[in-house]
C-alpha positions, -999 to 999 in steps of 0.1 A, spaced: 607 392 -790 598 389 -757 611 407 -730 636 397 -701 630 412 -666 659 407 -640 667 386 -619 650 384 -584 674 374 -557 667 371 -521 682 396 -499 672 385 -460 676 351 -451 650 340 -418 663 331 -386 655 296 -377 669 279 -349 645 271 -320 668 256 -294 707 258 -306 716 299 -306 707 316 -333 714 355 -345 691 383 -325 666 397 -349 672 437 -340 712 443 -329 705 478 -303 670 457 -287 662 473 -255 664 451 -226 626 447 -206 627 416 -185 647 410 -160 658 380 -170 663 384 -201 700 399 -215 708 414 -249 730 390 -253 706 355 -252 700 343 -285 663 344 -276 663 382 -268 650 392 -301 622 368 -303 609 375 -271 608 411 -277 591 402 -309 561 383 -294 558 409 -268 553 439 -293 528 414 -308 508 410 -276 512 373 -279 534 363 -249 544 388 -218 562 383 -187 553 379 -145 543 410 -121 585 406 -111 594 421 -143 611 383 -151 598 362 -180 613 329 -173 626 322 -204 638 285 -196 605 276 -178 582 248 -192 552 265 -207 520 245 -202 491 240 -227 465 264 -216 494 291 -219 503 276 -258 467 271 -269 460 312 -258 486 322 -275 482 304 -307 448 320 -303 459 356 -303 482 343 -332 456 336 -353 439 367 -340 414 362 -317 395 391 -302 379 378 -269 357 409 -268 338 394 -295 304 386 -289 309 348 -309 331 337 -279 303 338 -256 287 314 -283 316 293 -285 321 291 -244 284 273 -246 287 259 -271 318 238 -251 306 242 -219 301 207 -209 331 191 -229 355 222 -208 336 216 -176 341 174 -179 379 181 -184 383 203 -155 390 234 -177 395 264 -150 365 288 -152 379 319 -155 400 333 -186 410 300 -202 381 294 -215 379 320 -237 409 306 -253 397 266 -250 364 276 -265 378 293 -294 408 268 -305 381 238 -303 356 262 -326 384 269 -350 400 234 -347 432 245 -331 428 214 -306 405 183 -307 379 175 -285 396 144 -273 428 164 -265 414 184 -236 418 150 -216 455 159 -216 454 194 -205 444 192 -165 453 164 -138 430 154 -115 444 181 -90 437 209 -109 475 213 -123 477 221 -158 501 198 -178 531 212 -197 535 215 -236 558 190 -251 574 200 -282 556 173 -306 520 184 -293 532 223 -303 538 211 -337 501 201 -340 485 230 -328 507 253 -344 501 236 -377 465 232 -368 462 271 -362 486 278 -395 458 260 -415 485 233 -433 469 204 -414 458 192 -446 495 192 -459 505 176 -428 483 149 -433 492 146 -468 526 136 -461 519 103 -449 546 74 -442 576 98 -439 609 96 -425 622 129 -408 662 132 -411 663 141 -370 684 111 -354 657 104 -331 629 105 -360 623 68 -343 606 83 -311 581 107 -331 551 91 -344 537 82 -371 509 105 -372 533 137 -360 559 134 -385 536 154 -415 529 181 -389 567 181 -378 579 183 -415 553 212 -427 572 232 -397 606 220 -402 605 228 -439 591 267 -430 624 270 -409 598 275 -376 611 244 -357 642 228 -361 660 201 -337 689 206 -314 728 209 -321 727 171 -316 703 165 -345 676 155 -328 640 165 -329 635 157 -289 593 153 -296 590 144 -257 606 172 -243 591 201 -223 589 233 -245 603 266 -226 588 298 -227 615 309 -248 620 284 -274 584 288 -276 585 325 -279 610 319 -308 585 293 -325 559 321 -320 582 347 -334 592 328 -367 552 316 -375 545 357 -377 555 354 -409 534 327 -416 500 340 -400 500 375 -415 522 396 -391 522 432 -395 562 427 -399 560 410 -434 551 420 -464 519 400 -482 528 383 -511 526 389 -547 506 362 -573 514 357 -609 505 334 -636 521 319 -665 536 285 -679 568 266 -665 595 271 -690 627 256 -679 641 247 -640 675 255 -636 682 230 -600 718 237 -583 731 226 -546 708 241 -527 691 265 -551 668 262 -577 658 289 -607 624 286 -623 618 305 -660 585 319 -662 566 326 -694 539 353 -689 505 355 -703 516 390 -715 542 375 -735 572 382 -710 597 362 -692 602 362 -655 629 343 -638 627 338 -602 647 319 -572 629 297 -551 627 301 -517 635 269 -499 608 272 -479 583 271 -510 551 254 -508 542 233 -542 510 219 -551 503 200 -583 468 190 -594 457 206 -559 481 182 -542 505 193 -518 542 185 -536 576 193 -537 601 214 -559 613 180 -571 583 176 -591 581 205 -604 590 209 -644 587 227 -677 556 226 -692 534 230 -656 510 260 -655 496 278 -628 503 305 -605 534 312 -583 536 332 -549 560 359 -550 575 378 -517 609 393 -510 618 390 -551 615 348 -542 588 323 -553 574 310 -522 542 293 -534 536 270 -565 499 259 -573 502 245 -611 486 221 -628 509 193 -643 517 182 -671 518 144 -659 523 111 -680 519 75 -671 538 51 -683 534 11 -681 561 -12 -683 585 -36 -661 611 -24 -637 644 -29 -650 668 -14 -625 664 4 -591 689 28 -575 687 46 -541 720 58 -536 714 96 -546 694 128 -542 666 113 -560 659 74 -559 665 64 -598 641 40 -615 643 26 -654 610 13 -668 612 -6 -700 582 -1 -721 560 -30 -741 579 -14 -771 613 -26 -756 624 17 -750 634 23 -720 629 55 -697 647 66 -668 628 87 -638 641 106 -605 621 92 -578 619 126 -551 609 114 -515 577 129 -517 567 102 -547 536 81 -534 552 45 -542 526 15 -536 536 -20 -541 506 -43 -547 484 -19 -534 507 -10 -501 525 21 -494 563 13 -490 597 32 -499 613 29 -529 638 1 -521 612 -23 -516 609 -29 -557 628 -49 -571 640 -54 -610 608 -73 -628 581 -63 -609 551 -44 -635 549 -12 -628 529 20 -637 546 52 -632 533 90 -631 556 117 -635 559 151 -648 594 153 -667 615 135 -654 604 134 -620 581 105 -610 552 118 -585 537 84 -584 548 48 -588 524 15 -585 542 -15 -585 530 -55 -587 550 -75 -577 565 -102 -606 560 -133 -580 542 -138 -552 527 -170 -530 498 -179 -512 487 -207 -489 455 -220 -484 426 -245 -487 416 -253 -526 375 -245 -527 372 -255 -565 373 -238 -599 350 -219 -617 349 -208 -655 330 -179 -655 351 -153 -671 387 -181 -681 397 -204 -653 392 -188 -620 410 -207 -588 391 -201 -553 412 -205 -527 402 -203 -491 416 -187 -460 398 -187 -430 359 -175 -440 374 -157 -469 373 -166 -504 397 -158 -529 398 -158 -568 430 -157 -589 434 -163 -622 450 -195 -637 477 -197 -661 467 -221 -693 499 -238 -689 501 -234 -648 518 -268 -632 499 -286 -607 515 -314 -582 492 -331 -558 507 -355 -532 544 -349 -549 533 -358 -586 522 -341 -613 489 -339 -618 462 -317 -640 437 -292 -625 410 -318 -630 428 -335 -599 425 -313 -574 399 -317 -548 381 -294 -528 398 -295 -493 433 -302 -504 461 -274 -486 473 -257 -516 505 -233 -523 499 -212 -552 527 -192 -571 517 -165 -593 535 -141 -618 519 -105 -620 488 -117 -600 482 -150 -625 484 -186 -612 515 -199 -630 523 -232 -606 500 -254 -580 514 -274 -550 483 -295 -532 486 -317 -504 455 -340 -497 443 -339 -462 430 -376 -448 402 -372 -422 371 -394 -405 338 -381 -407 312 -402 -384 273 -394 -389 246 -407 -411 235 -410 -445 217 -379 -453 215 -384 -491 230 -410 -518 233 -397 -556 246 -426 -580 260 -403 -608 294 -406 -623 308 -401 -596 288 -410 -568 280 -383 -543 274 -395 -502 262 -364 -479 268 -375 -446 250 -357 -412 274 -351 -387 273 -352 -353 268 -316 -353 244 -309 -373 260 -300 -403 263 -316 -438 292 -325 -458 295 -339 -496 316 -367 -508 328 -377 -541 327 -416 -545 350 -435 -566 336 -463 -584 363 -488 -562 357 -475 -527 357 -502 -498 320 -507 -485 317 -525 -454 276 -528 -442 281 -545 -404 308 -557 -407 306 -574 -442 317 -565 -479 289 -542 -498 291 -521 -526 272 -482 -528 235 -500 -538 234 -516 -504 237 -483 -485 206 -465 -471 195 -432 -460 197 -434 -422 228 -458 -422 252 -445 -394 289 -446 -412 323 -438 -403 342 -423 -433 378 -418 -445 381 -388 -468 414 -376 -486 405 -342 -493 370 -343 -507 365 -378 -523 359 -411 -500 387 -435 -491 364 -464 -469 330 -465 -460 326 -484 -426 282 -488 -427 261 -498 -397 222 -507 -408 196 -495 -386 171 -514 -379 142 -508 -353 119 -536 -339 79 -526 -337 50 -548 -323 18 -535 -340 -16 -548 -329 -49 -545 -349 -78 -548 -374 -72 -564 -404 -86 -539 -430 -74 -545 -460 -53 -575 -478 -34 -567 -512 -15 -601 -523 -5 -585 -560 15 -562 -539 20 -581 -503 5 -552 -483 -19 -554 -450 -34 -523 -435 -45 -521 -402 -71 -507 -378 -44 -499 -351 -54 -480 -316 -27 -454 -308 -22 -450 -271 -7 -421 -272 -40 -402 -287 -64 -430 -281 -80 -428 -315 -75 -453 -345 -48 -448 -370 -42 -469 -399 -11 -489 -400 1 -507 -435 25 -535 -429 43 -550 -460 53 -586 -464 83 -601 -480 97 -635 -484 112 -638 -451 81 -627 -430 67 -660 -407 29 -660 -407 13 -685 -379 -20 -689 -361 -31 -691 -321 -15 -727 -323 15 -723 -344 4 -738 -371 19 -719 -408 -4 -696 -428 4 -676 -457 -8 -642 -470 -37 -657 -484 -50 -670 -452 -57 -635 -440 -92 -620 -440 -104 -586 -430 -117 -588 -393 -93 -608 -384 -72 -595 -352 -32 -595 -363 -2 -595 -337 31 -583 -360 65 -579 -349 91 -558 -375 112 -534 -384 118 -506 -400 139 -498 -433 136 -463 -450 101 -454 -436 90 -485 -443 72 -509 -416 78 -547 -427 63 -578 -410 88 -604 -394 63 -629 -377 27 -620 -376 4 -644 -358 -41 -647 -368 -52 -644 -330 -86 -648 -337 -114 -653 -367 
C-alpha cells in the first residue's frame, strides 16, 4: 500500500505591490538614507537591493526614492542582477566587441560601458534599442515602466515564455495602451508577483519608473535570479494523479516512481510547461508525467509531458461567460464532448489566431486537450465567401474552380451538386466563362453555390490567329502588345468594311473592333487591309496551270536583283504600251512588266499589269 506523506502548505506569502503600499519586508530595518523613513512602504526593498549591491544612494546620504531612474542606471543594475563581475577579463572583449555600435549611439565612455557591453553580449537589450538611451545632447533618457519589463524579463531568461504568449489581453484597465509585443513580457512578470499595476488598476506602460518602485521590482526578482535570500528549489518526478482546483488554490496528487504519494499546493506563481511548451495550471491534468519544482513545501515549476487527445468534429455550442470558455464538439459518431477552454488555449480559426468567441456553432473543428482542458482548438469556418474573376476549371484531382484575384490564383474545390447562376439564371458549370466576376460560397472550404456576372468589353487590334474548331477561337493583337483569346459562337455578327461576312472571310492582319461578354465574342466589326505595290521588272518565268509570274525586280534599297512572284486572278487587267487587252498567255520571258497590286496574307497579287516592251 503505498504510503501518504503530508501535506505541504505554504507558510510565507511574497510581497508584491510595485507602486500601491505594500508591507515592509524586515519590521526593526535600520534607517540609512536620508530620505528614506521606516515607515515608506519601500523602506524594506531599498534596504534589500542595497545589501545586494544592486542599487545605492548619492554622496548626500539621500537616495531619491521618487526620482525617475534612467536606462543606463536600469540596464547596470539588471547587470549586477544577473551577476556581472566587471573585473572580468570577458568585458574587455565584450567593450570591443561593441565599440562602434556604443560609440554611434553616443554611449558615455567611462563606466557605462561596462554595463552596455555586457547586457548587449548577454541579450539584456538589443542592438537597435541603444538608439533610445542618449539624446543628441548627451542626456540620458529615463526608464519607462513597459521598457523595464523587457529587460527584466530579458535578464530573467523567460523571454521565450514572453514570447510565447502571443495575442493576449492583460486584465489592467489600460491594457489598450501597452502593445502588442509587451504584453507576454508584462504577463511573465505580473504572474511572478514582481510588477503589478497601481490602486487604480492600471498598468501605466508610459510612465517614468522611480528609483524606488524600481528598487522594489529589483527586490522581488531576487527570488527569481538566485538571491542568496532564497532557498534553491527541490525537483521530483512522478505521474499526475488527480488535481483537486478550488477558488484560488489548486492541489496536485503525485504518484512517485518509488511507489509513494505526494500531495502538494501550487504556488500561484507556478511555471507549467507541457510538451516543452510554456502553459498554464489550467491544462494541467491526471495522467501528465514529468517533473515538478518544489520550494517552500509548494510546487512552483511543472515540466510534464501530456497526455493530449484530438478530437474532430463540429462545434455545437460555445460559451464564454465563465472561468474557462466552454466548448461542446459533437463527434462523427453523433457523442458529444464538452471541454474548458483556459485563456492560454491557442484558438485558430481558418488558420488565424482569434479568441474564443469568434466560433460560432457549426464551424469543423479539431480540438487538443489534455482532460478536460482544451490546449488547442483549430476551427473552419462552416461558410464562407469569396469574390473574384472566374479563370476556368480544371479536373485534375475532382473539379477544381480557379478563381482570380489580382495576380493570384486560387483553387477551391467544387461541390457535385454546387448551383451556379450567371447573369441572374441558372446555369451549369459548363456556362461559365473565363472573365466573368464570380461570388463563390463555400461550406467547410468546398464550393457549394456560384454567382457570375458577365463583363461586356471592346477589344480593338488585329487578327493575330483564327482557329475554326467547335467553337471558333479569334486571338486578337492589341494595341499594346498583348494577346487575348476569344471563343466564337457559331451566330456571331461579322461585319468586313462595313458589309455582312461570316468567320471564313476574316484574315490574319484584319484590324477589328470586338465586343466580348466575358470571354466569348458578341460582334466582330472587320476592316480588310489592303496595301497598293508598283513592281517593275524581268519577266522570268510564266506558270498559267497555276497563274504565277516571277520577276527579275531591282531593289533600290540594296541595288541588287531580287525575285519578285506576282500571282494573277480573275480580276487582274493585262494591257500592252497601247492599251490594247492581253491575257496571261501573251506574256513571254524577257518581256519588261509594269504591275500595280496589293497585298493579302503575304501574298503579292497583280491588279493591272501593262507589256512595256518585247
Amino acid at each position: 500500500m503505498p504510503r501518504i506523506r503530508l501535506v505541504r502548505v505554504l507558510s510565507a506569502v511574497m510581497a508584491v505591490l510595485v507602486i500601491v503600499t505594500a508591507l515592509p519586508l524586515s519590521a526593526g530595518a535600520v534607517r540609512v538614507f536620508t530620505d528614506v523613513a521606516e515607515t515608506d512602504w519601500f523602506n524594506s526593498y531599498i534596504l534589500k537591493v542595497k545589501e545586494n549591491s544592486l542599487m545605492s544612494g548619492y554622496p548626500d546620504a539621500t537616495f531619491k526614492p521618487n526620482v525617475s531612474i534612467n536606462k543606463i542606471e536600469v540596464v547596470a543594475a539588471l547587470c549586477k542582477l544577473v551577476g556581472i563581475q566587471t573585473s572580468d577579463s570577458s568585458i574587455v572583449v565584450y567593450k570591443a566587441k561593441y565599440n562602434s555600435v556604443m560609440q554611434s549611439n553616443r554611449i558615455p565612455d567611462d563606466w557605462s560601458r561596462d554595463y552596455i557591453a555586457y547586457a548587449l553580449e548577454k541579450g539584456i537589450i538589443q542592438q537597435e534599442e541603444l538608439a533610445t538611451f542618449v539624446k543628441s545632447d548627451g542626456t540620458v533618457n529615463n526608464a519607462k515602466r513597459y521598457e523595464v519589463a523587457i529587460f527584466l524579463v530579458r535578464a530573467l531568461g523567460l523571454e521565450q515564455e514572453a514570447k510565447s504568449y502571443g495575442n493576449i489581453i492583460l486584465d489592467f484597465k489600460d491594457n489598450e495602451l501597452i502593445s502588442q509585443g509587451t504584453r507576454g513580457y508584462i504577463k511573465v512578470l505580473k504572474d511572478r508577483n514582481i510588477m503589478k499595476g497601481d490602486a487604480e488598476g492600471k498598468f501605466n506602460p508610459n510612465n517614468e519608473i522611480t528609483r524606488a518602485e524600481f528598487a522594489t521590482v529589483l527586490a522581488t526578482s531576487l527570488d527569481y535570479a538566485g538571491g542568496t535570500t532564497t532557498p534553491a528549489a527541490t525537483t521530483i518526478e512522478g505521474i499526475i494523479e488527480e488535481v483537486v482546483r478550488g477558488t484560488g488554490r489548486t492541489i496536485i496528487k503525485i504518484s512517485m516512481s518509488d511507489g509513494g504519494i505526494d500531495i502538494y499546493d501550487v504556488d500561484t506563481a507556478a511555471t507549467v510547461k507541457i510538451d516543452g511548451l510554456t502553459s498554464t495550471i489550467a491544462s494541467v491534468a491526471a495522467g501528465q508525467q514529468g517533473s515538478f519544482g518544489i520550494k517552500d513545501n509548494k510546487i512552483v515549476s511543472i515540466n510534464v509531458s501530456s497526455s493530449a487527445v484530438v478530437v474532430e468534429g463540429i462545434i455545437r455550442s460555445v460559451y464564454t461567460g465563465t472561468e474557462y470558455g466552454i466548448l461542446t464538439v459533437e463527434k462523427s459518431s453523433g457523442d458529444r464532448v464538452t471541454y474548458n477552454v483556459p485563456a492560454t488555449a491557442v484558438i485558430k480559426l481558418d488558420g488565424t489566431t482569434v479568441t474564443l468567441d469568434r466560433l460560432s456553432s457549426g464551424d469543423k473543428v479539431k480540438v487538443t486537450a489534455s482532460g478536460t482542458y482544451a490546449t488547442k482548438v483549430e476551427a473552419e469556418t462552416k461558410t464562407r465567401t469569396a469574390m473574384g474573376i472566374f479563370n476556368g476549371l480544371k479536373t485534375d484531382m475532382g473539379l477544381i474552380l480557379i478563381l482570380k484575384k489580382g495576380t493570384q490564383e486560387i483553387e477551391y474545390p467544387v461541390d457535385d451538386d454546387a448551383t451556379v447562376k450567371r447573369d441572374g439564371r441558372t446555369k451549369s458549370l459548363s456556362d461559365l466563362r473565363k472573365g466573368d466576376e464570380v461570388e463563390i460560397t463555400t461550406e467547410y472550404g468546398i464550393v457549394t453555390n456560384i454567382v457570375a456576372e458577365s463583363t461586356d468589353r471592346e477589344v480593338e487590334g488585329t487578327i493575330y490567329s483564327l482557329l475554326i474548331a467547335r467553337p471558333h477561337q479569334l486571338t486578337i493583337l492589341t494595341k499594346d502588345g498583348s494577346t487575348e483569346t476569344f471563343l466564337v459562337p457559331v451566330d456571331v455578327d461579322i461585319e468586313i468594311d462595313g458589309k455582312t461576312a461570316s468567320i471564313y472571310d476574316l484574315r490574319l492582319d484584319y484590324k477589328v473592333d470586338v465586343e466580348v461578354e466575358s470571354d466569348e465574342v458578341v460582334t466582330i466589326e472587320a476592316t480588310s487591309v489592303v496595301s497598293q505595290n508598283e513592281v517593275i521588272g524581268t519577266v522570268q518565268y510564266v506558270n498559267t496551270s497555276v497563274n504565277v509570274i516571277t520577276l527579275k525586280v531591282l531593289d533600290a534599297s540594296t541595288g541588287a536583283y531580287i525575285v519578285k512572284q506576282v500571282n494573277v486572278n480573275d480580276n487582274t487587267r493585262i494591257i500592252n504600251n497601247s492599251g490594247t487587252r492581253r491575257y496571261l498567255r501573251n506574256i513571254e520571258v524577257g518581256d519588261r512588266l509594269v504591275v500595280v497590286g496589293h497585298s493579302e496574307l503575304g501574298v503579292f497579287i497583280a491588279d493591272t499589269i501593262m507589256i512595256t516592251n518585247r
